[in-house]
C-alpha atoms as one frame of an Amber mdcrd trajectory, in Angstrom:
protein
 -10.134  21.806 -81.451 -13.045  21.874 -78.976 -13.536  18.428 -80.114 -10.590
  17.440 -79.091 -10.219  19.329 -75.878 -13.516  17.338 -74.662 -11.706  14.177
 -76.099  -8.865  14.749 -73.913 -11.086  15.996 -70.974 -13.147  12.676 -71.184
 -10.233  10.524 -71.816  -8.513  12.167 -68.850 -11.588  11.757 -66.618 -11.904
   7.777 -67.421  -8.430   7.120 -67.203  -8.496   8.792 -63.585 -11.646   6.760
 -62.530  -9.901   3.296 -63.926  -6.747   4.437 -61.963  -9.258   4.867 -58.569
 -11.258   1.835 -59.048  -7.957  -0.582 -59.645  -6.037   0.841 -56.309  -5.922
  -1.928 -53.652  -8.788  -2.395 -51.185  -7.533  -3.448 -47.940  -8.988  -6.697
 -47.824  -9.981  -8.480 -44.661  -7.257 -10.108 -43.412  -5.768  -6.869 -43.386
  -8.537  -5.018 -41.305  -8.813  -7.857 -39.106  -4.524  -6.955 -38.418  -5.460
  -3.428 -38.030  -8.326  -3.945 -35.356  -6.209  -6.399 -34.118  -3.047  -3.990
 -33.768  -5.772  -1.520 -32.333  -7.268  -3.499 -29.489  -3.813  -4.190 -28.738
  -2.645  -0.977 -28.716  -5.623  -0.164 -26.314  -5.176  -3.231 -24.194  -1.633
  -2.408 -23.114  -3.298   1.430 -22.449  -5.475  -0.468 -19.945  -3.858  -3.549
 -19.480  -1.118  -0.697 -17.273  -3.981   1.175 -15.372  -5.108  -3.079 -14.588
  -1.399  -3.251 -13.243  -1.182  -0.638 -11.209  -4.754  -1.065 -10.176  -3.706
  -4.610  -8.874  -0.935  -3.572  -7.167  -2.804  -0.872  -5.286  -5.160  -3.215
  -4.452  -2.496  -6.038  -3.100  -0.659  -3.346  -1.382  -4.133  -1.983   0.429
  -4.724  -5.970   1.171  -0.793  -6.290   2.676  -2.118  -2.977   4.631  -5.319
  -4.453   5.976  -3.537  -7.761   6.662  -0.793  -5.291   9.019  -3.397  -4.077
  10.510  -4.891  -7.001  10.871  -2.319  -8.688  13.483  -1.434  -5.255  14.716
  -5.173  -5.559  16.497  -4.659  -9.238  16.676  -1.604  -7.571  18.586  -3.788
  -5.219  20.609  -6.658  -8.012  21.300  -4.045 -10.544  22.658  -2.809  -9.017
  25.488   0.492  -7.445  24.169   1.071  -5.363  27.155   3.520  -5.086  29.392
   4.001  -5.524  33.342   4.207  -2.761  35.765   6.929  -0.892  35.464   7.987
  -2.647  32.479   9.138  -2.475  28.896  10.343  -5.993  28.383   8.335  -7.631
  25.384   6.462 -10.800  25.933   7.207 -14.241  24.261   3.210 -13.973  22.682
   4.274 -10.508  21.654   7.073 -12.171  20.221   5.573 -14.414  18.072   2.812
 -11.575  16.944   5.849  -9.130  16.224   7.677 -11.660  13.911   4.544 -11.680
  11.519   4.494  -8.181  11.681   8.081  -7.990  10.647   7.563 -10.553   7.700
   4.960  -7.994   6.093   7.237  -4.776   6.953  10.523  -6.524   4.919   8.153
  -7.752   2.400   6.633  -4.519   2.216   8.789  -1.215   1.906   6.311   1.435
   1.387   4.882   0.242   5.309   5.647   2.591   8.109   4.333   1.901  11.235
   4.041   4.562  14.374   5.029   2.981  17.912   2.695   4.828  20.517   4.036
   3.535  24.103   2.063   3.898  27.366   1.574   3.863  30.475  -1.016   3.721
  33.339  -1.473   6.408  35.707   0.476   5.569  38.449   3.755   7.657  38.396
   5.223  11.093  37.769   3.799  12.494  34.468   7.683  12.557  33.520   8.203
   8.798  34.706   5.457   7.564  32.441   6.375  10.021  29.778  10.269   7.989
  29.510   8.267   4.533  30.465   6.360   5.042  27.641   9.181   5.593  25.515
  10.848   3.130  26.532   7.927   0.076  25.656   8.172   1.797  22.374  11.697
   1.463  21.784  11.648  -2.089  22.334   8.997  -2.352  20.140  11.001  -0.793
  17.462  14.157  -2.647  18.499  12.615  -5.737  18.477  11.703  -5.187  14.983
  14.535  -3.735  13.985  16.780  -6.863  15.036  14.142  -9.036  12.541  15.268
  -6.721   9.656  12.763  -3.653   9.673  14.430  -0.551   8.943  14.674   1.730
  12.107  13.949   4.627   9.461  10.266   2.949   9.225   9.635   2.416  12.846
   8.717   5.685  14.718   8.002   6.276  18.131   6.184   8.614  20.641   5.487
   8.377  24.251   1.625   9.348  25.301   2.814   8.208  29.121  -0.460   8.400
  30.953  -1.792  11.095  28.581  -3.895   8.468  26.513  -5.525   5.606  28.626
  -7.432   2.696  26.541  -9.446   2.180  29.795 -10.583   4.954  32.394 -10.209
   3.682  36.542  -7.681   3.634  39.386  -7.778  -0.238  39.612  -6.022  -2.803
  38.512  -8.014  -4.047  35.107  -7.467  -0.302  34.131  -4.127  -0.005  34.720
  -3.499  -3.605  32.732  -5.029  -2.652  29.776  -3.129   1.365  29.832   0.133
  -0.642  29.691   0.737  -0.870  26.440   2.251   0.064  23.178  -0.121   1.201
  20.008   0.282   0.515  16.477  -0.462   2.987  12.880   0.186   1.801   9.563
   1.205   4.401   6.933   1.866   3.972   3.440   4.685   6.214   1.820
C-alpha cells in the first residue's frame, strides 16, 4: 500500500510538471504587443501633459506677443492731445492687432490705465483719464472684444511716465497704459 501511495505520489508529481512545462509561453510576437500596448498606454499618459504643455506654452507666446504691440503701443506715441481722449489713426492701426489676439484669445484680459498730465484739477484729470480709457475700451469693443475683458481705471495725474512742468513731460503723461492677464 505504501508502494502504491508513492506510485500515485510520483505519478501525480510528473503528471503536474508535464501539465506546467506544456502551458503556452507567450511567445514574442506577443510580448512585443504587450510592450507595445504599454508604451502606448504611457505615451497617451504623456503624450496629454505634451498637450497641455504646448498649449501653455502657445498661450504664454499669444501673451508675450500682446504684450508685445501693447509696448509697440506705448513706444509709438499712442497718446493723446491736450485735453483729449480721441484715439489716433496710428493708435488705430496698433489697436486692431491688439483686438485680433483678444478675439482669438479668450482667456486675455487686458487693464486700461488712462492718464493725464498735471495740468488741471486733480478731479478734471481723474474723469480725463477715464475718459482716454473708455475709448480705449470702446474702440476695442466695436472690433469684437468683450467689454467684460476690457477694464478700466483712471490714475489722472497720480502716475506720470515722465517727471517736469514742460511740455515733453506733459506729452508723454498723456496717455493710456496697458496689463495683460490671463484668466
Amino acid at each position: 500500500m505504501k508502494a502504491l501511495k508513492i506510485s500515485l505520489v510520483l505519478a501525480l508529481s510528473a503528471s503536474l510538471a508535464l501539465v506546467a512545462g506544456c502551458a503556452k509561453k507567450p511567445n514574442a510576437v506577443e510580448n512585443e504587443q504587450s510592450a507595445d500596448a504599454a508604451l502606448r498606454d504611457g505615451a497617451a499618459g504623456s503624450s496629454a501633459a505634451d498637450d497641455e504643455a504646448a498649449r501653455e506654452a502657445a498661450l504664454q507666446q499669444k501673451k508675450n506677443r500682446l504684450q508685445e504691440l501693447l509696448d509697440r503701443i506705448m513706444a509709438e506715441d499712442i497718446y493723446f492731445d491736450f485735453d483729449r481722449s480721441a484715439i489716433t489713426d496710428q493708435a488705430k492701426a496698433l489697436l486692431s492687432e491688439v483686438a485680433e489676439i483678444m478675439i482669438d484669445e479668450k482667456r486675455f484680459e487686458l487693464v486700461i490705465e488712462g492718464h493725464t498730465d498735471e495740468r488741471g484739477t486733480e478731479s478734471y484729470n481723474m474723469s480725463l483719464g477715464s475718459k482716454r480709457a473708455k475709448a480705449v475700451q470702446q474702440f476695442l469693443a466695436d472690433l469684437g472684444v468683450g467689454t467684460e475683458r476690457l477694464q478700466t481705471i483712471s490714475y489722472g495725474e497720480e502716475a506720470p511716465k515722465a517727471e517736469g512742468s514742460n511740455e515733453e513731460a506733459w506729452s508723454q503723461n498723456r496717455r493710456a497704459h496697458f496689463t495683460v492677464n490671463v484668466r
